[in-house]
C-alpha positions as CSV (number, residue, x, y, z in Angstrom):
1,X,-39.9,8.1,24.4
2,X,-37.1,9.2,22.0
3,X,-34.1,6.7,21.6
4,X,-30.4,8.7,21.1
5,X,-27.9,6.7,19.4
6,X,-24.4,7.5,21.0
7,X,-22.0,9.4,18.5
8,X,-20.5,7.3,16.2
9,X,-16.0,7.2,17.2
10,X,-14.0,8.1,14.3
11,X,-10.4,7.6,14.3
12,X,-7.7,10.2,14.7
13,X,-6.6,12.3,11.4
14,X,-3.0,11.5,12.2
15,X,-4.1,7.6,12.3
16,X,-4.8,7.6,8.8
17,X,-2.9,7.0,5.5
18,X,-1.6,10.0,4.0
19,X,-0.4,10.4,0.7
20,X,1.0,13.8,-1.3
21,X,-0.7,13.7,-4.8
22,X,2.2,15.3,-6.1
23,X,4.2,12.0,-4.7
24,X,1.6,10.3,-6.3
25,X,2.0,11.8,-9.8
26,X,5.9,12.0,-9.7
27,X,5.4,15.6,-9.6
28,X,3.1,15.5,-12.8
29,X,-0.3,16.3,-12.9
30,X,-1.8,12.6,-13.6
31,X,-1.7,9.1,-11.5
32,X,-3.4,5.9,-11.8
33,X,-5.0,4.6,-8.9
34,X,-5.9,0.7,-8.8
35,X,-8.8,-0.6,-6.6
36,X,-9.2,-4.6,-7.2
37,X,-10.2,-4.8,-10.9
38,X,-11.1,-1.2,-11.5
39,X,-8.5,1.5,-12.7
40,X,-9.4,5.8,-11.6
41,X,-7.3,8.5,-12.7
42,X,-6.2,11.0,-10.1
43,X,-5.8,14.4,-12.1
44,X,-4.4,17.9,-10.7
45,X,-5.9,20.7,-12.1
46,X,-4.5,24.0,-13.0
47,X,-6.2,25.6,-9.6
48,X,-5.3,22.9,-7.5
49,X,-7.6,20.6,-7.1
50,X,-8.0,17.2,-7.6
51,X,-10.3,15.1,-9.6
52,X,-10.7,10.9,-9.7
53,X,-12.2,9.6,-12.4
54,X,-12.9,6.4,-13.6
């Protein structure tokens, strides 16, 4: 007998926070990004994409 586990829901895309990185950076290329006690830095790059580091 095989057991199926029914799909797991997810909510809608348009249900969830959005945020524009370049709102985020004040139309730089850098942000800081708190979660509790721990600080990440959001970076553009030159291509476009983002990195978080911490």
């Amino acid at each position: 007998m095989t057991f199926h586990a029914p799909p797991k829901t997810q909510a809608p895309m348009n249900a969830l926070p959005t945020y524009s990185a370049r709102d985020l950076t004040e139309g730089g290329d850098l942000a800081q990004i708190v979660l509790d006690t721990q600080t990440y830095t959001l970076r553009i790059t030159r291509a476009g994409k983002l990195i978080l580091t911490k």
